[in-house]
N, C-alpha and C positions, 0 to 999 in steps of 0.2 A: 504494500500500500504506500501511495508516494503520500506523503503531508505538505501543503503549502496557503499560502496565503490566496484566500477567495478573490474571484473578480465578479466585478458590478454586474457583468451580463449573467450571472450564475445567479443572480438572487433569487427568481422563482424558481428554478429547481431547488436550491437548498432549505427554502421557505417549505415547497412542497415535502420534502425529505424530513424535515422535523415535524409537520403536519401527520405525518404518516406514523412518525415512532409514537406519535404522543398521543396521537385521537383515532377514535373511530375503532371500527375492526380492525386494521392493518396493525394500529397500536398493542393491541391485544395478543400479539405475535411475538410481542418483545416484555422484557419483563421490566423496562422503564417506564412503560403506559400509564397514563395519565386519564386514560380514559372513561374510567369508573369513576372517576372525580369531577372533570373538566368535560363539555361537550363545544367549546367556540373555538375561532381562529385560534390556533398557537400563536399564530404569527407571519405576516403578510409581504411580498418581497419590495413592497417600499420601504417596510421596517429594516428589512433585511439592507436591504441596494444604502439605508443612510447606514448603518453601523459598518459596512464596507467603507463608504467617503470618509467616515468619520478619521479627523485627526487622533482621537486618544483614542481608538478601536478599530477591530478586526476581527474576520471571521476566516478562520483556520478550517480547510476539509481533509478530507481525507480519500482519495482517489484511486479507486483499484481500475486497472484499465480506462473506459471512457466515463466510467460511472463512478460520480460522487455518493458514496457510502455511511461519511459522518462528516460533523461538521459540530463548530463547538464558536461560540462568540467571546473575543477578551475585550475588554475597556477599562483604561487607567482609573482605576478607582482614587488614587491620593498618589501622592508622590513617595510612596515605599509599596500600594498595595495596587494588585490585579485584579479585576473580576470576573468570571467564570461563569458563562452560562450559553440558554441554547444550544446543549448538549445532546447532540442525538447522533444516533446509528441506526442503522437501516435495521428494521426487524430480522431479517433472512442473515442479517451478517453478526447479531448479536453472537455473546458466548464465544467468541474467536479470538477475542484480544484487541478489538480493535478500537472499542473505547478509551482500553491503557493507553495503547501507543498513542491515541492521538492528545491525552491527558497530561501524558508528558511532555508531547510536544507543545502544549500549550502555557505548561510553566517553565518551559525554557524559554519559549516567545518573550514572554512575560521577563523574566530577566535579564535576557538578551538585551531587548527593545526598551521597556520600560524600568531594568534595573530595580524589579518589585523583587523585596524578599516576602512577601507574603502574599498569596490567593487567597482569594473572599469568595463563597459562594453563599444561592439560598435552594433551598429542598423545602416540597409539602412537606410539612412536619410527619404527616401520616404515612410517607413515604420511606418506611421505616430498612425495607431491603437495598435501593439504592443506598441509605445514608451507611449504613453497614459496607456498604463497596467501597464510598471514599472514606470511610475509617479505616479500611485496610490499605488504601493507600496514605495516607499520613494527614487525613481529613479530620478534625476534633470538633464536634458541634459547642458553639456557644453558647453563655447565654442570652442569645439578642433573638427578640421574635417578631415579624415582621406580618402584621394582619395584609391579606391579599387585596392587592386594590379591588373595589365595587367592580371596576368594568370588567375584571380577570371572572369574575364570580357569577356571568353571564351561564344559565344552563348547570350549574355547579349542582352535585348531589349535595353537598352538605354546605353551610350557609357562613360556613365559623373558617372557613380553612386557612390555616398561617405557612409562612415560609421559616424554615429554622435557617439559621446562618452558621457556615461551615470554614473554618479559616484552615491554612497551610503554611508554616514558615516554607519557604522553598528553597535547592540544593540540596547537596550532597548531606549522607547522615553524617552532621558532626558530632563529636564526643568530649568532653574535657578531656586533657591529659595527664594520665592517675600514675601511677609508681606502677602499676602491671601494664603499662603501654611502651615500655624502656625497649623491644625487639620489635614493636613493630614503628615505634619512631625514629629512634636511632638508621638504622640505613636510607628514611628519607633527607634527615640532619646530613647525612655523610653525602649525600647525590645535592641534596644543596649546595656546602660547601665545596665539592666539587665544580659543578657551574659557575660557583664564581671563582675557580683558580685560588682556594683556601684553604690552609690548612690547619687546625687548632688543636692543641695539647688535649687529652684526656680528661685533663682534671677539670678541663672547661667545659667541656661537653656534660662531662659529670653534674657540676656546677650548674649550666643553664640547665638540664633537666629538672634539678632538684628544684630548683624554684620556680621550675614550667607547674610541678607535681602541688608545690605551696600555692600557688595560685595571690599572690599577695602582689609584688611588684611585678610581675611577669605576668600573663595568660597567655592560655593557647589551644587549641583544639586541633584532634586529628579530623580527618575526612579520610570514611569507608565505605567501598562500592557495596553492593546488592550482597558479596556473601562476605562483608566483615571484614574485609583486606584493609589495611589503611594506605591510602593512595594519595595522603596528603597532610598538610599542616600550615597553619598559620599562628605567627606568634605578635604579643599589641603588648604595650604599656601604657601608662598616661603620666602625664606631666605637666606642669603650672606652666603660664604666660608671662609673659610682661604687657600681652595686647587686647586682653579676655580674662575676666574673671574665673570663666568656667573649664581652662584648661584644653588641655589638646589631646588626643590618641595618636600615639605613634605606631603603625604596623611595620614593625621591624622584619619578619621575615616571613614568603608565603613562597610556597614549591608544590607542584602536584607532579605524580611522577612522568615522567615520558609516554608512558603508553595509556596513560591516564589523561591528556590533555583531550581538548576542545569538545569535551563535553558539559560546559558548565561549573565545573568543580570549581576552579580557581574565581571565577565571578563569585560561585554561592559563597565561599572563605572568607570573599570582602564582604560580600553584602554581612555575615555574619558578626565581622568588626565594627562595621556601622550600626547596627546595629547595638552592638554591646556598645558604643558610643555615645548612640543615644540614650540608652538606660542609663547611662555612667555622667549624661549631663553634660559632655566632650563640648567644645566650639566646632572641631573638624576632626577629621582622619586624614593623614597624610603619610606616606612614603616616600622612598627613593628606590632607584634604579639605575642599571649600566644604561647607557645613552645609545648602547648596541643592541639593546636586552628587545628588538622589534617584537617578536609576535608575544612578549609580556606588554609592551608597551599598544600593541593594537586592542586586546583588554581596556590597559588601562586609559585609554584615550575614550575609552566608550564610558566608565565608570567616574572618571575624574576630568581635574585641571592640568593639563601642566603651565606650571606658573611658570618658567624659565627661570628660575632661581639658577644659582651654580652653586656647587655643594664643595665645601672645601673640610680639609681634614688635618691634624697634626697631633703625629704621635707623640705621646708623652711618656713611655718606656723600649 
């Protein structure tokens, strides 16, 4: 199945193709259906053809051969969150995987494009086997409950129906870095310092772990693929101003390993530090980098500033 960004002339079939999973008999084929619930338009391909033009939105399909199969709508919800909806799949192609795939790709979208670390969705509340699906993908229902607008409620069997709201931090699973993570962090530490042509005494390695482990002036988190590996890490401190009350986060070191790149990971690590920035009250997050370091620097050109500062250094032992 290819995944790509919807065009305008697609609207009425993607409109029909959600029409389909969601109402009627056809819906009833899929086990998303809405249909014991809902009897009116899903949704119409002028709704469809603006959330294509829309600047903070898009509509993501999913295309096996000539035929659009799924199809899912993102829009910038706030400047850290994505929204998630108009999610459908053809009834005949449910149970295949094909919601996953296109679910992931939609919070990569979402990262990629809009640098969201977190997805927002809403679900009938009554819809209690879907909400169970995006639980097992890393979906946690809130407490925020959203009564269905009047006009949604047109033909509706029951007269009360609400939306539950489904949030997602998004990337890679990260983990703090505990005293039993010393074998699978160490040989990323060592492929880092390699890349940058470094070499460091034992007793320092030793050293920054132990206080990666105290978690006090240091932090850090690994990043681990689907069975557990750790394929990554990033390390941040924080520290006072002279230009800001509220201090700065320094992310001092982030590597994902080699056969682990451009999937994401290294974007979710930052987002993750911003994240702990903004809880922590930070003014900013800043780094540095080799000025050859390009496909870290094509990331980071999408993520940040580069302010042209020049970075100077003098050893004092």
């Amino acid at each position: 199945m290819q995944i790509r960004v919807a065009r305008r002339d697609e609207a009425a079939v993607i409109a029909d193709l959600v029409q389909s999973a969601y109402r009627g008999d056809s819906g009833r084929r899929g086990w998303t259906t809405e249909s014991d619930l809902l009897d009116n338009q899903r949704i119409g391909a002028d709704e469809v053809r603006a959330i294509i033009d829309g600047t903070d939105s898009a509509v993501l399909v999913g295309q096996d051969g000539e035929r659009i199969i799924a199809c899912a709508e993102l829009r910038r919800f706030d400047d850290h969150t994505a929204y998630f909806g108009m999610f459908a799949v053809d009834p005949d192609q449910q149970n295949a995987g094909v919601g996953r795939q296109l679910l992931t790709a939609a919070e990569q979208f979402a990262q990629q494009t809009w640098h969201a670390d977190t997805m927002r969705m809403m679900v009938i509340d009554l819809r209690t086997e879907l909400i169970d699906w995006y639980h097992r993908r890393g979906y946690q229902r809130t407490d925020e409950v959203i009564p269905m607008p009047e006009e949604f409620l047109v033909g509706a069997s029951q007269p009360d129906l609400k939306f539950a709201v489904l949030t997602k931090r998004l990337g890679p699973n990260l983990t703090p870095i505990t005293a039993e993570d010393r074998d699978a962090w160490e040989p990323l530490w060592q492929g880092y310092l390699r890349f940058y042509e470094e070499q460091l005494p034992d007793a320092i390695t030793d050293d920054t772990f132990a206080r990666l482990v105290a978690d006090q002036e240091l932090h850090g988190v690994l990043a681990r693929d689907a069975d557990g590996t750790a394929i990554g890490f990033v390390h941040w401190l924080f520290h006072a101003s002279t230009w800001t009350p509220q201090g700065y986060c320094y992310l001092e070191d982030l590597f994902v390993a080699p056969d682990s790149r451009a999937h994401g990971t290294g974007a979710g690590l930052i987002a993750h530090v911003m994240h702990a920035a903004r809880e922590a009250g930070a003014a900013k997050v800043y780094w540095l980098t080799q000025q050859g370091n390009s496909r870290a620097r094509s990331l980071y050109d999408k993520v940040a500033t580069d302010t042209g500062f020049v970075h100077y250094e003098s050893e004092l032992s």
